[in-house]
N, CA, C and O atoms as a DFTB+ gen file, in Angstrom:
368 C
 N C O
     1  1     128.520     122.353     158.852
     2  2     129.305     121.778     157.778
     3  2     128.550     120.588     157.207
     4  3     127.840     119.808     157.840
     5  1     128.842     120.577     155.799
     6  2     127.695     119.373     155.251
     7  2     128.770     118.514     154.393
     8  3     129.636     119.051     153.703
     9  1     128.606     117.129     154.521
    10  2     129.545     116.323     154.385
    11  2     129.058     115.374     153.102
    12  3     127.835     115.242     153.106
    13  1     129.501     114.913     152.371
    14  2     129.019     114.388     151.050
    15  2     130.074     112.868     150.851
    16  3     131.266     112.658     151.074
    17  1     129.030     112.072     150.363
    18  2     129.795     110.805     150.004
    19  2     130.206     110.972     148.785
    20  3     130.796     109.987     148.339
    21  1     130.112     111.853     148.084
    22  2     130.428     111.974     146.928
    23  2     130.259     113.758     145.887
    24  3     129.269     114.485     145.814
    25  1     131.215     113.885     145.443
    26  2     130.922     114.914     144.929
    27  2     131.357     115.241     143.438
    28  3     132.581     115.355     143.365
    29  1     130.839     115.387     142.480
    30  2     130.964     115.015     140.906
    31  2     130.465     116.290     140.001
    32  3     129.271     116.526     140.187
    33  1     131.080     117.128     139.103
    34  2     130.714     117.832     138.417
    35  2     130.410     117.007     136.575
    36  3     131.067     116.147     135.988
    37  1     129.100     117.793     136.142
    38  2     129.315     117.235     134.250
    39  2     130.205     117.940     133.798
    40  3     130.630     118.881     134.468
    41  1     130.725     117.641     132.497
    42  2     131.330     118.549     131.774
    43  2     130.178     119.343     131.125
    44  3     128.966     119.145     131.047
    45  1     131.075     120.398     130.653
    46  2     129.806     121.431     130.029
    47  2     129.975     120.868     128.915
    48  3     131.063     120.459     128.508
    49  1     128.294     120.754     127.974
    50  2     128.790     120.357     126.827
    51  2     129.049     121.298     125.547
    52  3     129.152     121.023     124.351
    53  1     129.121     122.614     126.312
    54  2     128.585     123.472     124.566
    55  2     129.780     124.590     124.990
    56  3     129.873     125.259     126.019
    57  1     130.719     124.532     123.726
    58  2     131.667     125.069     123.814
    59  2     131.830     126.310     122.837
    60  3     132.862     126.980     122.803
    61  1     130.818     126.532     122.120
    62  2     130.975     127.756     121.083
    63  2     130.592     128.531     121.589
    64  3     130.882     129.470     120.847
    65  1     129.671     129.264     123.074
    66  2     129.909     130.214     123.566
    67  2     131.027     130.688     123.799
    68  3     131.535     131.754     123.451
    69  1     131.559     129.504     124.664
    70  2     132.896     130.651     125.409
    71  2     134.292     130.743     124.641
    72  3     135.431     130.829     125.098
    73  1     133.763     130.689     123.126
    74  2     134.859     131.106     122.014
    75  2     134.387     132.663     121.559
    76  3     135.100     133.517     121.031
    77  1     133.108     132.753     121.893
    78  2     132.876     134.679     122.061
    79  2     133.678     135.540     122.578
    80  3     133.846     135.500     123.797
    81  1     134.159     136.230     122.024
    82  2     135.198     137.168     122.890
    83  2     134.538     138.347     123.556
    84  3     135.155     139.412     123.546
    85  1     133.523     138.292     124.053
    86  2     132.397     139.007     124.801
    87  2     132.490     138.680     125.749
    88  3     131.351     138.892     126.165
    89  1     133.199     138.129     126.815
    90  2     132.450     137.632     128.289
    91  2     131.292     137.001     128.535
    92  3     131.047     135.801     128.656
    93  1     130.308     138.372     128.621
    94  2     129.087     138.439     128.728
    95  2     128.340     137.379     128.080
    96  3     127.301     136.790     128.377
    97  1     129.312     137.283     126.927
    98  2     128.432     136.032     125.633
    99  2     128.480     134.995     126.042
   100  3     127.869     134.141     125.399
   101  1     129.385     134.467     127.578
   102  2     129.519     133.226     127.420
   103  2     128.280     132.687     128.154
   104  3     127.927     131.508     128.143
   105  1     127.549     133.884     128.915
   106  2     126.345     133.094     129.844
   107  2     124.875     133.220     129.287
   108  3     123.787     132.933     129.785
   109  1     125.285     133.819     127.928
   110  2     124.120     134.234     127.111
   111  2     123.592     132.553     126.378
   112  3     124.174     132.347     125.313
   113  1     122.822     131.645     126.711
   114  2     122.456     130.512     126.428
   115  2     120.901     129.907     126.924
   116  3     120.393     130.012     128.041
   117  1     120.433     129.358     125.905
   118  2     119.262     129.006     126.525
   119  2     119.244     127.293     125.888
   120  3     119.235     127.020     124.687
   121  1     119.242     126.611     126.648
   122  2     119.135     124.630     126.572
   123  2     118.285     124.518     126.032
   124  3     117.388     125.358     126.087
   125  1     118.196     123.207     125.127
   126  2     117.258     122.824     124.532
   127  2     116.992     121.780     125.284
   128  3     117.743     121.489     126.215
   129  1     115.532     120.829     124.904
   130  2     115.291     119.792     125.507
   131  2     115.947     118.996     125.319
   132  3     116.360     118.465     126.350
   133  1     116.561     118.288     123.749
   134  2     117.109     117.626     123.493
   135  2     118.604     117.541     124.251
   136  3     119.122     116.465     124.551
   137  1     119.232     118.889     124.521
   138  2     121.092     119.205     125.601
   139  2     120.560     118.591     126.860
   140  3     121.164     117.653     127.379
   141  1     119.409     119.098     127.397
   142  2     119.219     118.371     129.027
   143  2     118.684     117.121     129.170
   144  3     118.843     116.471     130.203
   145  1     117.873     116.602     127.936
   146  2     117.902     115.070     127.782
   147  2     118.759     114.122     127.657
   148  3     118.533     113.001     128.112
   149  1     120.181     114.518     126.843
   150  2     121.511     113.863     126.850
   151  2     122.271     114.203     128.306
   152  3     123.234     113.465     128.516
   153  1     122.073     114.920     129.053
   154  2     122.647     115.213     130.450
   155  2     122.046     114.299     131.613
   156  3     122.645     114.159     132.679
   157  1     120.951     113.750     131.368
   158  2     120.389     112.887     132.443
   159  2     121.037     111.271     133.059
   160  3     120.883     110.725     134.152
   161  1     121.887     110.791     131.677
   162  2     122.383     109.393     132.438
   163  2     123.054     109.869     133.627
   164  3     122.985     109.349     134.740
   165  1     123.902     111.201     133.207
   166  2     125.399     111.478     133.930
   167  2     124.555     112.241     135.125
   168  3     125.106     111.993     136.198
   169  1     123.480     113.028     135.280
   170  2     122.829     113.304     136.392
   171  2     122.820     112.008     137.030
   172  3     123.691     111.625     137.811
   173  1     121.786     111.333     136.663
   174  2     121.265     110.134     137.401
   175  2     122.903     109.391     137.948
   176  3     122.972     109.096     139.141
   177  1     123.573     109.246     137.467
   178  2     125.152     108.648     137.426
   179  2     125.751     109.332     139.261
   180  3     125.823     108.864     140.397
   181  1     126.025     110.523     138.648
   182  2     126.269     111.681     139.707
   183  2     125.244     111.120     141.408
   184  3     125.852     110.943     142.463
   185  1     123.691     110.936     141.293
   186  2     122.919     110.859     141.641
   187  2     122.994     110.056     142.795
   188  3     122.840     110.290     143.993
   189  1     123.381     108.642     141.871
   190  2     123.434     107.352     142.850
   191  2     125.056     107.474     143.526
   192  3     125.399     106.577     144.297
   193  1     125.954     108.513     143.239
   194  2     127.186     108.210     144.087
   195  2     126.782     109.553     145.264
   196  3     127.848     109.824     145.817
   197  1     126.030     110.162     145.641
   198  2     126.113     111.188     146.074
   199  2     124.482     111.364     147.563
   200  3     123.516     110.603     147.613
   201  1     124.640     112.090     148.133
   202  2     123.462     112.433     149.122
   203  2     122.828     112.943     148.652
   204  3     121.707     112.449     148.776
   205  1     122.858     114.499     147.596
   206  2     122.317     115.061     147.374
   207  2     122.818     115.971     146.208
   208  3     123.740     116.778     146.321
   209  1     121.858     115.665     144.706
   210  2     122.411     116.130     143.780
   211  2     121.620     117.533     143.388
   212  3     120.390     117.568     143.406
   213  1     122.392     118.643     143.045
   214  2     121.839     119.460     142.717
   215  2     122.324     120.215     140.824
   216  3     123.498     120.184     140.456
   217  1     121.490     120.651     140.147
   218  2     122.238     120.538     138.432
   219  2     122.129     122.299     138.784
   220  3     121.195     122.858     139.358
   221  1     122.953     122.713     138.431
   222  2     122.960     124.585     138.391
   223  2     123.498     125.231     136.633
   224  3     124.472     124.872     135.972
   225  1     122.371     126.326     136.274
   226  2     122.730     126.455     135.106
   227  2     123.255     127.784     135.580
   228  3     122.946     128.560     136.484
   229  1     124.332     127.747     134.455
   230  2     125.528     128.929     134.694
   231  2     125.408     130.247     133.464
   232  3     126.295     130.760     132.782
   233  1     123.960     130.513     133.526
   234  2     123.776     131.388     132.513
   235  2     123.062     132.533     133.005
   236  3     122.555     132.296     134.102
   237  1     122.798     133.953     132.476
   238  2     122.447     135.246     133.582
   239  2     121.436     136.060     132.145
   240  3     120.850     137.055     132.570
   241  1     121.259     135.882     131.126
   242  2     119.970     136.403     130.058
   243  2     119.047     136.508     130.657
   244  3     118.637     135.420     131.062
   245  1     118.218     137.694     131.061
   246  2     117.077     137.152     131.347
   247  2     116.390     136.127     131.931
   248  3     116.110     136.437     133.089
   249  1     115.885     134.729     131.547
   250  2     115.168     134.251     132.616
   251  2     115.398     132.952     131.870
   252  3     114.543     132.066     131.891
   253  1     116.622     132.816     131.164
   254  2     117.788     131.233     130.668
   255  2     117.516     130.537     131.732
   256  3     116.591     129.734     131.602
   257  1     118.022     130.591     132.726
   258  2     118.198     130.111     134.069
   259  2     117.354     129.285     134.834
   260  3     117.588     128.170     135.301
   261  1     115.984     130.223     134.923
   262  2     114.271     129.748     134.933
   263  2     114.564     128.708     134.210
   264  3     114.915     127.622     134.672
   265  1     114.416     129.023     132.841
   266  2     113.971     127.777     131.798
   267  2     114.301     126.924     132.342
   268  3     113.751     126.161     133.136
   269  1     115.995     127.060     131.621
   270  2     116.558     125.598     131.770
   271  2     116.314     124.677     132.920
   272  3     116.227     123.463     132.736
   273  1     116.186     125.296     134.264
   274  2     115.758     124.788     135.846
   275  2     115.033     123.565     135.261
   276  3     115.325     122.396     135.012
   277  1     113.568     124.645     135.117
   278  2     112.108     123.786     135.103
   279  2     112.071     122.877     134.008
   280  3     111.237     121.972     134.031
   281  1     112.855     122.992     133.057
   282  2     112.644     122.298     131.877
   283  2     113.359     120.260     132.567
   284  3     113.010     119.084     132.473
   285  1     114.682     121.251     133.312
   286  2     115.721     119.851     133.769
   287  2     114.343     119.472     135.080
   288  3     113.886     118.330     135.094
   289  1     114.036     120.078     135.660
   290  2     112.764     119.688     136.656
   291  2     112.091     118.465     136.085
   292  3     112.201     117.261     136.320
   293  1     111.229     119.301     135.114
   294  2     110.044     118.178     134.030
   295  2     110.784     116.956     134.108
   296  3     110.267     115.974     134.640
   297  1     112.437     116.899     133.430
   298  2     112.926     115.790     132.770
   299  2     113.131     114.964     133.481
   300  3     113.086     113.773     133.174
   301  1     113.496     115.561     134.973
   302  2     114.017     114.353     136.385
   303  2     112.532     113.823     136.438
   304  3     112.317     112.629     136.224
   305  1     111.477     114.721     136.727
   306  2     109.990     114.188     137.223
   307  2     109.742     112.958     136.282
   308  3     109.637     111.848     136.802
   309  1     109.659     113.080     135.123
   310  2     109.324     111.944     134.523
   311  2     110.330     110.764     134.446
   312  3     109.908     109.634     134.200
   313  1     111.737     111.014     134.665
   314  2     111.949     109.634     134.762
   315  2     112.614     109.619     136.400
   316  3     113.326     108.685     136.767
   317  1     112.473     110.101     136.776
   318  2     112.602     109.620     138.266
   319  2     112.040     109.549     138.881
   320  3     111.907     108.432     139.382
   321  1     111.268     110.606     139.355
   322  2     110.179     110.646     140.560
   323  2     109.159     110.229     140.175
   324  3     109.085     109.197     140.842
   325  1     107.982     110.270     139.371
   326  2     107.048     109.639     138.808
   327  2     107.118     107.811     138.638
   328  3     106.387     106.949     139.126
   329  1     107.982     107.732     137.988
   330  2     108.225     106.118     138.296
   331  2     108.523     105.814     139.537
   332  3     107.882     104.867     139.992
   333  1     109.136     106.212     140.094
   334  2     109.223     105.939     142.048
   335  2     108.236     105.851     142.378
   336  3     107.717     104.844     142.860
   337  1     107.538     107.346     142.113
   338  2     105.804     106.660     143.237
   339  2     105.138     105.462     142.491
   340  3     104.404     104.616     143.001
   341  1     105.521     105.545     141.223
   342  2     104.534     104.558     140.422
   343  2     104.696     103.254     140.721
   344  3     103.886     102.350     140.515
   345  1     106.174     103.153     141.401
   346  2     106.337     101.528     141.830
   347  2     106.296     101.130     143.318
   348  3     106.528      99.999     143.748
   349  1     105.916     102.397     144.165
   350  2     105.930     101.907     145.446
   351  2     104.043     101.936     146.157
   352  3     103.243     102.871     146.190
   353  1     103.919     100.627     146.584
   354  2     102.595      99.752     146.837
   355  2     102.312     101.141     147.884
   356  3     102.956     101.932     148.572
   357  1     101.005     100.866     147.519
   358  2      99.209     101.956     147.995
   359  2      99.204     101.214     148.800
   360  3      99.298     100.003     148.602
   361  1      99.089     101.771     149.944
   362  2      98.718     101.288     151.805
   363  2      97.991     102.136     152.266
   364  3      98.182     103.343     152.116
   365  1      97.146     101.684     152.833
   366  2      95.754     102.325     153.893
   367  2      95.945     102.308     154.915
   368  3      95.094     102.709     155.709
């Protein structure tokens, strides 16, 4: 059993899919940089109340899913992890 100090969902922000009366249509989506760039305060937000944050895209097209991952990947790397190592002192 895995125990969490915190546990927090985003809201979704894009609501004209699931006004498709297709089902299927509603997981048919692919993020732009700019949707997962506005999602990062509330990641990072989520982040600091929690052990371990994970972002899951809820879409099944083809390889949406991929994208969006690696794309939200890139976006954490550069402002999170990259500045982390960048500020913690080189020891021999």
């Amino acid at each position: 059993m895995t125990t969490h100090k915190s546990i927090g969902t985003l809201p979704h922000r894009r609501k004209r899919a699931f006004e498709i009366p297709i089902p299927r249509g509603a997981f048919d989506y692919e993020y732009s940089d700019d949707e997962l760039r506005a999602l990062l305060p509330a990641v990072h937000q989520l982040a600091d109340q929690a052990e371990e944050t994970r972002v899951m895209f809820n879409v099944n097209r083809a390889d949406q899913g991929v994208k969006g991952a690696r794309l939200m990947e890139k976006l954490l790397r550069e402002t999170v992890i990259e500045p982390a190592l960048r500020a913690q002192p080189i020891t021999r």
